[in-house]
BAGUTOR-228936 format. One record per residue (C-alpha): residue number from 1; x, y, z. Coordinates in Angstrom, 2 decimals. Layout:
N
- k_X_Y_Z
- NUM_X_Y_Z
...
END
This chain:
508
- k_X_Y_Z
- 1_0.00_0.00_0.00
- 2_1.47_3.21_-1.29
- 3_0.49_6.69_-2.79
- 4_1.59_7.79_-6.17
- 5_1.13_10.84_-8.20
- 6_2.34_12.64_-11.21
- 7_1.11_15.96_-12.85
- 8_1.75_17.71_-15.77
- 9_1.22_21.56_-15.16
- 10_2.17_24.81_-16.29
- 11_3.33_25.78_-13.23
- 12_5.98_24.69_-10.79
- 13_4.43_21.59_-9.22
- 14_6.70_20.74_-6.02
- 15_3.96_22.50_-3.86
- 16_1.04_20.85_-5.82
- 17_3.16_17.82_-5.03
- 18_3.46_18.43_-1.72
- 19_0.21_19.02_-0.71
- 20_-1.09_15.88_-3.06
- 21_0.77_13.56_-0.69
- 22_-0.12_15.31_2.11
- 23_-3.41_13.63_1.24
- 24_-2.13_10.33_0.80
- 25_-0.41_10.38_3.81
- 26_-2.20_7.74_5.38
- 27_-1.25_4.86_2.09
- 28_2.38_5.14_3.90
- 29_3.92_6.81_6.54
- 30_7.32_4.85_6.46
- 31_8.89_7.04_3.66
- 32_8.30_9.92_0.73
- 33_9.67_11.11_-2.46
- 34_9.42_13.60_-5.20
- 35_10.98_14.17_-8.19
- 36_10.55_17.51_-10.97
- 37_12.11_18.19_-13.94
- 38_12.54_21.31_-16.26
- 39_12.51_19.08_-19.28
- 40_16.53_19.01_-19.09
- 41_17.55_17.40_-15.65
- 42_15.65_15.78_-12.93
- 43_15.61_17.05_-9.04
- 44_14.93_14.76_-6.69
- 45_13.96_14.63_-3.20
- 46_13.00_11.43_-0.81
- 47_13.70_9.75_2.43
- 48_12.43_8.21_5.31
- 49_9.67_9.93_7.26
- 50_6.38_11.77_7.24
- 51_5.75_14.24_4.18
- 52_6.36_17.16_6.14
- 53_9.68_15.66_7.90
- 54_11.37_14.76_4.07
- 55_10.70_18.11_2.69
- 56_12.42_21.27_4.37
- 57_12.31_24.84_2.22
- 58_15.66_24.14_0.97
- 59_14.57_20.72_-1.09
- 60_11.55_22.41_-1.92
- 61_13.63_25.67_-3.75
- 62_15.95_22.98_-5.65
- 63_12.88_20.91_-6.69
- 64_12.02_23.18_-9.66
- 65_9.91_22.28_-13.19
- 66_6.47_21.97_-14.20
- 67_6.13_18.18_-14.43
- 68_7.11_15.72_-11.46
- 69_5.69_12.56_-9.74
- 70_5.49_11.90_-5.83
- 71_5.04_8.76_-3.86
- 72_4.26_8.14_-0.18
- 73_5.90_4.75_1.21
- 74_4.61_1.81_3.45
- 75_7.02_-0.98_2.58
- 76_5.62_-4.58_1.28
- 77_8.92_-5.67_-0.58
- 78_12.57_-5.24_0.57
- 79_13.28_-3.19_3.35
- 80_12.37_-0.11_5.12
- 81_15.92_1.09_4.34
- 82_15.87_4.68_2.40
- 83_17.73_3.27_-0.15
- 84_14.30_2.06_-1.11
- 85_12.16_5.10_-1.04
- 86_10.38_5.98_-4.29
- 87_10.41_7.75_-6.97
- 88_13.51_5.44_-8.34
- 89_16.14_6.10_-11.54
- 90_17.89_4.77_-14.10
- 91_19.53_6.67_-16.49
- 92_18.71_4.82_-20.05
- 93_16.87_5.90_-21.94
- 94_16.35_9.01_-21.96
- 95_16.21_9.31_-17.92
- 96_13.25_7.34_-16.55
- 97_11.98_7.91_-12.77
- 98_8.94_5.76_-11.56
- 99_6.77_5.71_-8.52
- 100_4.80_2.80_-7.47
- 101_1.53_0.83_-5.68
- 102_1.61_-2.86_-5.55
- 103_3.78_-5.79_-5.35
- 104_4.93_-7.92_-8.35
- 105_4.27_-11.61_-7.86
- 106_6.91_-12.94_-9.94
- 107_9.69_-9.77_-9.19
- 108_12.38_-12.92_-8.27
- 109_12.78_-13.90_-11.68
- 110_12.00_-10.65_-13.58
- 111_15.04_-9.36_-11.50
- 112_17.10_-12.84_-12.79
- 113_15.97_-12.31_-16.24
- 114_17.13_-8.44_-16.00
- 115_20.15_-9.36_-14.91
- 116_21.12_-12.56_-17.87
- 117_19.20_-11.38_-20.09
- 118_18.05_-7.26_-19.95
- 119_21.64_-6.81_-19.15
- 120_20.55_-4.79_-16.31
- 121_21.41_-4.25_-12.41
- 122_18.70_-4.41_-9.53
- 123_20.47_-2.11_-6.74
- 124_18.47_-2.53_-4.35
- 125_15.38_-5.17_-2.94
- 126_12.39_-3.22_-3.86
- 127_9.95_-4.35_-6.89
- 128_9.43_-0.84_-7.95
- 129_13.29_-0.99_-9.06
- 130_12.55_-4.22_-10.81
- 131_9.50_-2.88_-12.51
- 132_11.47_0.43_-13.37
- 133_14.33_-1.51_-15.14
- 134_11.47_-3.80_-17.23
- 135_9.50_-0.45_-18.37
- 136_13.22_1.10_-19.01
- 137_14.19_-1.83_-21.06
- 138_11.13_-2.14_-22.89
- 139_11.05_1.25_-23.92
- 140_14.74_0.67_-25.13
- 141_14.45_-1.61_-27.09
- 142_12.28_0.18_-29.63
- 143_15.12_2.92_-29.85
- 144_13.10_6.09_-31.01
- 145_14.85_9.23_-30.46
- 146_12.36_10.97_-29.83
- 147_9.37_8.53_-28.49
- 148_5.83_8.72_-29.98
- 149_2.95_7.56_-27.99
- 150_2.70_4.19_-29.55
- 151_6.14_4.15_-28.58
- 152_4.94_4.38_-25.02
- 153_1.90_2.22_-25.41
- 154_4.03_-0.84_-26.50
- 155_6.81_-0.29_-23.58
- 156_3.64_-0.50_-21.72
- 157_2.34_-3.85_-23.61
- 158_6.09_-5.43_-22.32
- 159_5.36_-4.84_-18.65
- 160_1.87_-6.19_-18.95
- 161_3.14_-9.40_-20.93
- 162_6.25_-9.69_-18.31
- 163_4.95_-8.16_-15.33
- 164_2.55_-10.23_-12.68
- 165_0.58_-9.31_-9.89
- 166_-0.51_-6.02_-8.60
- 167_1.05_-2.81_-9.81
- 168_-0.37_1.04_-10.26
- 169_2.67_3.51_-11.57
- 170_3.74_6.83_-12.64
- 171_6.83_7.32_-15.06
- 172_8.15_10.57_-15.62
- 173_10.29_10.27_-18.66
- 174_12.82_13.82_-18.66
- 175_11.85_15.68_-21.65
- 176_8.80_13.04_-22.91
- 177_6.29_13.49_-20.00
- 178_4.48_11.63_-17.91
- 179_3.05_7.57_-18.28
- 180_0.66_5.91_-15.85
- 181_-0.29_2.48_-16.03
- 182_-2.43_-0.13_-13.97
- 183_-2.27_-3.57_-13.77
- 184_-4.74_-5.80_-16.17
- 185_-6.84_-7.00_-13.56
- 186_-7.19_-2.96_-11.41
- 187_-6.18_-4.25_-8.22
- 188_-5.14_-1.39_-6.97
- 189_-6.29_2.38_-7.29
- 190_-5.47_4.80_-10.06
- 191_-7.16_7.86_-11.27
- 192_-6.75_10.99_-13.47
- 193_-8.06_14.38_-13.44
- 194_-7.72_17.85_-15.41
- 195_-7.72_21.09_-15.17
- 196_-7.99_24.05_-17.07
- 197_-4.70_26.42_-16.96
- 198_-4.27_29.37_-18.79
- 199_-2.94_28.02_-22.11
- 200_-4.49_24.63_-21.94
- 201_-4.89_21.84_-19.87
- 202_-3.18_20.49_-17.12
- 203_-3.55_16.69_-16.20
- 204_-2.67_14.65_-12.72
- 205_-2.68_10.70_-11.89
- 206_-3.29_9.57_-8.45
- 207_-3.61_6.60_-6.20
- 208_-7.24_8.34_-4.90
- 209_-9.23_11.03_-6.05
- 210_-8.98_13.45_-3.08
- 211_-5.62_14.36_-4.23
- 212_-7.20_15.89_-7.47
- 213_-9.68_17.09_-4.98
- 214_-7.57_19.75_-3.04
- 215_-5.55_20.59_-5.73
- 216_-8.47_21.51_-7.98
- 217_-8.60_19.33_-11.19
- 218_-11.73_17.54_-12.09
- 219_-11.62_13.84_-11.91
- 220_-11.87_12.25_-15.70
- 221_-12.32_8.46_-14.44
- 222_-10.22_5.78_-12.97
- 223_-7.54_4.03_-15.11
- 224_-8.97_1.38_-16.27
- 225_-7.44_-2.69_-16.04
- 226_-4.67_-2.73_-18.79
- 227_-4.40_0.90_-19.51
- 228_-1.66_3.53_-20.25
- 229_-2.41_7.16_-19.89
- 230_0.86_9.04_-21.06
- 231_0.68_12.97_-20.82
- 232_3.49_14.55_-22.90
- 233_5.36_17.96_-21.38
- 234_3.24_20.13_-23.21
- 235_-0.19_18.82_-21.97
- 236_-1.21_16.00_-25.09
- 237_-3.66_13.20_-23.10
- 238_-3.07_9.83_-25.21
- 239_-4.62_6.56_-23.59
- 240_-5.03_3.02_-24.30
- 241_-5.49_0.12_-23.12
- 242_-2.13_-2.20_-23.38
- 243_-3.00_-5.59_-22.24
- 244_-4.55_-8.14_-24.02
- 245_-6.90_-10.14_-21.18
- 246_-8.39_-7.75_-18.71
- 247_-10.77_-7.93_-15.89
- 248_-11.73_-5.57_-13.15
- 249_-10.90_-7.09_-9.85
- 250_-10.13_-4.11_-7.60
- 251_-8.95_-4.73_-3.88
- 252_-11.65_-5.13_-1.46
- 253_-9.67_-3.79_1.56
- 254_-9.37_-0.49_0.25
- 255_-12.40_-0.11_0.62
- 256_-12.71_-1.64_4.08
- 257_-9.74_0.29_5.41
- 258_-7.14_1.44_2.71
- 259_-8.95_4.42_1.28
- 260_-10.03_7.87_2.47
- 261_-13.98_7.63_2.86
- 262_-14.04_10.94_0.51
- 263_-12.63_8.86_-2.10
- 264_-14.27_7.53_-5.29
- 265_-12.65_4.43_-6.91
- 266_-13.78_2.40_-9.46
- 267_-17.28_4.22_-9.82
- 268_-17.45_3.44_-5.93
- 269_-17.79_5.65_-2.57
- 270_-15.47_4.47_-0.42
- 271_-18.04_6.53_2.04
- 272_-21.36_5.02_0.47
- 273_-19.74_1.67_0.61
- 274_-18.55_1.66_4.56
- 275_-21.84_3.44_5.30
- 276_-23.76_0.00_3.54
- 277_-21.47_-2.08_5.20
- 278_-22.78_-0.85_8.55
- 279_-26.30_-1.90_7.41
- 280_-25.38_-5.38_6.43
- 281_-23.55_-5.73_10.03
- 282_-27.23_-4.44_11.41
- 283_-28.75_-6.94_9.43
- 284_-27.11_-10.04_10.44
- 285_-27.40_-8.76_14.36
- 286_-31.57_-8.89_14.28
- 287_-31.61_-11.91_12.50
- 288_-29.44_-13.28_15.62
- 289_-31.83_-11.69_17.88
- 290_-35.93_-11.09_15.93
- 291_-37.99_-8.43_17.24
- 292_-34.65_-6.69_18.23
- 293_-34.80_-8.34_20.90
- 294_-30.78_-7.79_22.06
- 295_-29.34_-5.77_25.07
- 296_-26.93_-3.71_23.42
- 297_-27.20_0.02_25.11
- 298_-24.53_2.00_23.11
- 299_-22.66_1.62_19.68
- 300_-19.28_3.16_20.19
- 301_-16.82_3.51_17.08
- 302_-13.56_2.67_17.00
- 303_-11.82_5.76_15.21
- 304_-11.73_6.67_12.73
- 305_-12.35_4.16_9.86
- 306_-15.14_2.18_12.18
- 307_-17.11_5.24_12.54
- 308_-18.77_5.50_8.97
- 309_-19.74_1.60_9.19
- 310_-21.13_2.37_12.85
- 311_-23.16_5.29_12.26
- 312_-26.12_3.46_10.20
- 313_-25.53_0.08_12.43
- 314_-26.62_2.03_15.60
- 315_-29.67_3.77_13.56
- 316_-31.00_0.05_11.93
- 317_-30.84_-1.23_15.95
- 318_-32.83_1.75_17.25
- 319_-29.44_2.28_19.43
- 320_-27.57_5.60_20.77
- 321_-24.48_5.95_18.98
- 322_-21.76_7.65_20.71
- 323_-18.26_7.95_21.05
- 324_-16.07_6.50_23.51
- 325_-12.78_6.81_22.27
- 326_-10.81_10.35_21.66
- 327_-7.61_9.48_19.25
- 328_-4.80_11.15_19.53
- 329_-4.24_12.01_15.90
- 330_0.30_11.92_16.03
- 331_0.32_8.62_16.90
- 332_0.81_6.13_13.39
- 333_-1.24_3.45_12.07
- 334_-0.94_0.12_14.33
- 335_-1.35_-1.72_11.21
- 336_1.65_-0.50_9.54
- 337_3.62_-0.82_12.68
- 338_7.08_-3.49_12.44
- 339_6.87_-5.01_15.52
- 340_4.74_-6.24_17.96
- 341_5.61_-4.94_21.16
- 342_5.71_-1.83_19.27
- 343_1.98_-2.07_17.81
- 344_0.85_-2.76_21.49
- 345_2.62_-0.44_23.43
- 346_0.94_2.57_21.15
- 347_-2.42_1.16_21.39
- 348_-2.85_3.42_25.24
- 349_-1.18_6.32_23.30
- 350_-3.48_6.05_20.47
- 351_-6.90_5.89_22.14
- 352_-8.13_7.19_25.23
- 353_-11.61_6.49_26.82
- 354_-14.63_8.71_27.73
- 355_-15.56_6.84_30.93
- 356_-19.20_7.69_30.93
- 357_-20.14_6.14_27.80
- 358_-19.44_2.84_28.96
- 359_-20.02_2.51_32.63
- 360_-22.44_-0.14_33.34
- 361_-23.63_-0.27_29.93
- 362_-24.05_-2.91_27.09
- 363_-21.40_-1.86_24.45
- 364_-21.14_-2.82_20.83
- 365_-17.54_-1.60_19.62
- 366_-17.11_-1.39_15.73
- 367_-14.01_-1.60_13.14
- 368_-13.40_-1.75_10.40
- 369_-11.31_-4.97_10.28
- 370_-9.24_-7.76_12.91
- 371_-6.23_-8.44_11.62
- 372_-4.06_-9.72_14.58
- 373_-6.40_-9.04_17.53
- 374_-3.59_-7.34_19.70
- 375_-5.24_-3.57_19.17
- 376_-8.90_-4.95_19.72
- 377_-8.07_-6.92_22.57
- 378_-6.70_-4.15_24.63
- 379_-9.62_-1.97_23.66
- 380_-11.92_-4.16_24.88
- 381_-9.69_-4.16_27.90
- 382_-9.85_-0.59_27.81
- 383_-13.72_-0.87_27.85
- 384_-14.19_-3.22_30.99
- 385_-11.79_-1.11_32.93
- 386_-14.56_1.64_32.35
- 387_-16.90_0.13_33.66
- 388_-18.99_-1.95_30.67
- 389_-20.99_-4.42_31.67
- 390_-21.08_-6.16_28.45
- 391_-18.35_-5.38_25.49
- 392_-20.08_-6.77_22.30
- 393_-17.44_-6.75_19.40
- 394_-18.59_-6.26_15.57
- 395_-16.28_-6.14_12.45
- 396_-17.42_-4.35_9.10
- 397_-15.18_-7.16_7.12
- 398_-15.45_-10.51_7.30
- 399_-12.45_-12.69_9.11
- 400_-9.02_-12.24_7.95
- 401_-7.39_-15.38_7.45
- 402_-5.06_-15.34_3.97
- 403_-1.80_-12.73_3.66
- 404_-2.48_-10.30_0.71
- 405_-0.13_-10.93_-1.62
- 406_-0.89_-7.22_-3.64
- 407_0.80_-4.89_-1.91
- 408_-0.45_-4.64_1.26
- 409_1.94_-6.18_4.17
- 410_-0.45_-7.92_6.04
- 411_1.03_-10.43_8.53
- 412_1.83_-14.41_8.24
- 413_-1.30_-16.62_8.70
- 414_-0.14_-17.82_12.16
- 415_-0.05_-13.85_13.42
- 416_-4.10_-13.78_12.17
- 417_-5.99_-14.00_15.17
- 418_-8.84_-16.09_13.47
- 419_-6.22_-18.17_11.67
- 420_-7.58_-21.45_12.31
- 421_-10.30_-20.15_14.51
- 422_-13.93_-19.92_15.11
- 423_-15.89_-16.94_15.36
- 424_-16.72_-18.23_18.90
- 425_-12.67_-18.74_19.50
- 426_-11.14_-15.19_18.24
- 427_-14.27_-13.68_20.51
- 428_-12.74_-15.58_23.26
- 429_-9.09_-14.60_22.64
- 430_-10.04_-10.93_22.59
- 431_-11.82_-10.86_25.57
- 432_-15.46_-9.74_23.70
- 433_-18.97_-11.06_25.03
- 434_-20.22_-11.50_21.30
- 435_-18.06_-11.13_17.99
- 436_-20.02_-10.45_14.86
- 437_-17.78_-11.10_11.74
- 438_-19.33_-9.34_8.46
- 439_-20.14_-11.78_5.94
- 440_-18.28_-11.83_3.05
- 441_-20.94_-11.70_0.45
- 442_-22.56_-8.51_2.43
- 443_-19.06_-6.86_1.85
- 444_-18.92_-7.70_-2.18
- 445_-22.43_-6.09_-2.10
- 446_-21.72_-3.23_-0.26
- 447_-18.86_-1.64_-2.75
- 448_-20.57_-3.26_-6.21
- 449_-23.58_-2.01_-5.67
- 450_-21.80_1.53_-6.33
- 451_-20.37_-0.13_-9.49
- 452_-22.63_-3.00_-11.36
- 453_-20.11_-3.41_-13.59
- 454_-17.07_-4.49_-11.72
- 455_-16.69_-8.24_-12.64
- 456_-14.95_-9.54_-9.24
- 457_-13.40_-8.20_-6.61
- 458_-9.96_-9.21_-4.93
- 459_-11.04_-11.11_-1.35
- 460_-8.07_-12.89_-0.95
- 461_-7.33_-11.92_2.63
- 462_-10.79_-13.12_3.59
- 463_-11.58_-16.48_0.84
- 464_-7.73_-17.04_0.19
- 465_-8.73_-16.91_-3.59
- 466_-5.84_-15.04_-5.55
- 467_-7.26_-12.89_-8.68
- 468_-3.99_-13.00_-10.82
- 469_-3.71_-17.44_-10.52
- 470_-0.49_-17.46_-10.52
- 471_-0.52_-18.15_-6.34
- 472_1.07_-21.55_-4.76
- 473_1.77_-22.84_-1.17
- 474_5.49_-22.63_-1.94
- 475_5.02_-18.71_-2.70
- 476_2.68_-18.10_0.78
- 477_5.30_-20.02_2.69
- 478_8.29_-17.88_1.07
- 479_6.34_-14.63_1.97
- 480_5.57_-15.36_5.12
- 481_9.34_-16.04_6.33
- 482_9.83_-12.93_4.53
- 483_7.15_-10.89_6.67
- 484_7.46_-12.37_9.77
- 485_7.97_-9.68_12.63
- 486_11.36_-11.48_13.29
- 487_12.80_-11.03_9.99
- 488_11.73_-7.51_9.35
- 489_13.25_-6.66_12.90
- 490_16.33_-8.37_11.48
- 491_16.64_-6.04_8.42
- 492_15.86_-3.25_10.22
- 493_18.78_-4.49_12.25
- 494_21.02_-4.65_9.54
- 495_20.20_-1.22_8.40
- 496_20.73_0.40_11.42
- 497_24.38_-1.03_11.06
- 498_24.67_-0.05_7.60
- 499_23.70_3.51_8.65
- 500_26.16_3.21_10.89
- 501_29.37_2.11_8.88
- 502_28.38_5.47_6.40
- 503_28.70_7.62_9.28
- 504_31.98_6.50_9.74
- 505_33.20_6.75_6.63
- 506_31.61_9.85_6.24
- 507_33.55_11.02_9.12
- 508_37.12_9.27_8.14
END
């Protein structure tokens, strides 16, 4: 999970960038990059850290042009070293940088065959470098001088034919302009907008619409499965779409938890949606208990992404909604957090409780999601110790039991609290009275009924059913050793020591 962007204006863009992945902030906190150019060189920016920590006024003054790309990091591939953070370079042709959302299935032997047979070097072990180096070489090999935008759209055809699993991008080519591209089945998010400038249009790609939002360009549509959009320097729109099997299979999670509710994707209201997923969850409670005939007092939120889900829950039960928990907003995202101990100790920081919404009453709590069950459990703790009587426990997404192999970096299946589990069990495990899971055929209906005409979605975390096929045991079993708290707290390790040794020589 990461947030791209590239525009095309007329005016110097490093502020439009900025404030773009301001916006995005929350698709990765880990890193951020941004790279201009002024149709001779490129000026780059990134690092580890928030938006706001990674650009100062002095990288902001140097970061001059009127066409860049930006990208917001949460790391799903490699490591959280800044060696990794996006946009990425190489040099031929022409001067390529490319920004990127997703994870390639296959990057282990795309990087082999760059190597033996591309005759090119991965530096580093990110997939966005490996999916770089296969655009580069594409585009390459059809050695135009100066490239046309059939050019483009068959550089674009070699990534689709080489290239599996998830991927959204942004290319900024120095002097050529600027290429986005999404993967044939739209797993993850990517949109583009214009607007008008005073000597003709001006064009942006995103990972969600709110960035064209605040900066003021009107969305066009998404990208759709397959396609290229390629926007040359002087503000020429050219699309197509480059693969030859496609099918619209967007990620279900973004819409659970990924995405800003004021975002639309695929046709879809990530707001509508969440709101309709609250309704299903009400639903499924009275036909546990006819007439309405259950005890529940209070419907309490957990914020912020179980709020819009818990809102229309609490009005279908005939139910006071309120809120219990006040979240202190500098604290990061659990979810994305490395370690363990870590994710738990900033759960207290995070939240803190209003006493008098829960004391002696019969609370139903509501997120969006369990993943690992630390967070929840400690809320519900957090809810006894004020006094509940009763701490009910309901989840707008069904049980997550399957890693996501797409670019979000979900944990190994033995770190999922209902990994193996009954509804009855995780509800145990967390310490909840009651544990209602969404069902999993209420959340498909929730986001398609904003879009009829999206063919599947991607529900792998929840059915285990991989969109792209190309998914084994071996694979799962590779990934999980590679995601497993203990080996990212071993890399993390190893760059800290790394760090170290350029200090030192920085020094000598």
């Amino acid at each position: 999970m990461c947030g791209i962007i590239g525009i095309v204006s007329q005016n110097p863009v490093n502020q439009q960038i900025y404030d773009a992945l301001t916006v995005l902030q929350h698709r990765g906190q880990d890193a951020a990059g941004m790279v201009t150019s002024d149709g001779r060189k490129l000026h780059l920016r990134k690092g580890n850290g928030l938006v706001r920590d990674v650009f100062h006024q002095q990288h902001m003054v140097r970061l001059v042009g009127n066409i860049g790309i930006g990208h917001v990091r949460y790391p799903t591939a490699g490591s959280s070293s800044s060696a990794e953070a996006q946009p990425m370079y190489v040099n031929s042709p022409y001067g390529i940088t490319l920004a990127h959302n997703g994870n390639l299935t296959n990057a282990d032997s795309l990087q082999a065959d760059l190597f033996r047979e591309d005759l090119r070097h991965v530096n580093t072990g990110s997939d966005s470098e490996v999916l770089l180096n296969v655009f580069a070489h594409e585009l390459q090999q059809l050695r135009a001088y100066e490239p046309e935008p059939q050019d483009i759209f068959a550089a674009v055809r070699g990534v689709h034919r080489r290239c599996k699993g998830a991927y959204a991008a942004v290319a900024m080519i120095i002097g050529v302009g600027i290429v986005g591209f999404r993967d044939p089945f739209g797993i993850r998010p990517l949109v583009f907008g214009k607007r008008a400038g005073s000597d003709g249009d001006e064009y942006m790609i995103a990972s969600e619409s709110v960035a064209l939002d605040i900066l003021g360009f009107e969305l066009i549509r998404d990208v759709a499965p397959g396609e290229c959009i390629y926007v040359t320097n002087d503000g020429q729109l050219h699309t197509q779409v480059c693969a030859e099997q496609t099918q619209l299979s967007p990620c279900i999670f973004e819409y659970v938890y990924l995405s800003r509710p004021d975002s639309i994707m695929d046709q879809v209201s990530v707001y509508k949606c969440r709101l309709r997923m609250g309704e299903y969850l009400a639903q499924q409670i009275l036909e546990r208990f006819p007439r309405e005939q259950h005890d529940i007092d209070v419907v309490i939120p957990i914020p912020d992404t179980g709020r819009t889900a818990a809102l229309p829950l609490a009005h279908q039960l005939n139910v006071k909604y309120r809120e219990g928990f006040i979240k202190n907003r500098y604290i990061g995202r659990t979810f994305i957090m490395p370690g363990q101990s870590q994710r738990q100790h900033s759960v207290r920081q995070k939240l803190n409780v209003i006493e008098l919404e829960f004391k002696g009453k019969n609370v139903l709590l509501v997120d969006d999601s369990i993943v690992r069950g630390t967070t929840i459990k400690q809320i519900i703790q957090m809810a006894r110790e004020a006094g509940a009587r009763n701490v009910y426990m309901a989840s707008a997404a069904p049980a997550v039991r399957y890693p996501n192999v797409y670019g979000i970096d979900m944990p190994t299946p033995n770190e999922f609290v209902a990994y193996n589990r009954t509804e009855a069990q995780v509800a145990k495990l967390i310490g909840a009275d009651m544990l209602i899971y969404q069902r999993i055929d209420d959340l498909i209906m929730s986001a398609r009924e904003g879009n009829s005409d999206i063919a599947a979605f991607d529900c792998s975390v929840f059915d285990g059913k991989y969109v792209t096929g190309d998914i084994d045991d071996s694979y799962l079993e590779r990934l999980s050793l590679h995601r497993s708290d203990e080996m990212k707290q071993r890399r993390d390790a190893e760059i800290s020591n790394d760090s170290t040794v350029i200090e030192l020589h920085n020094h000598a």
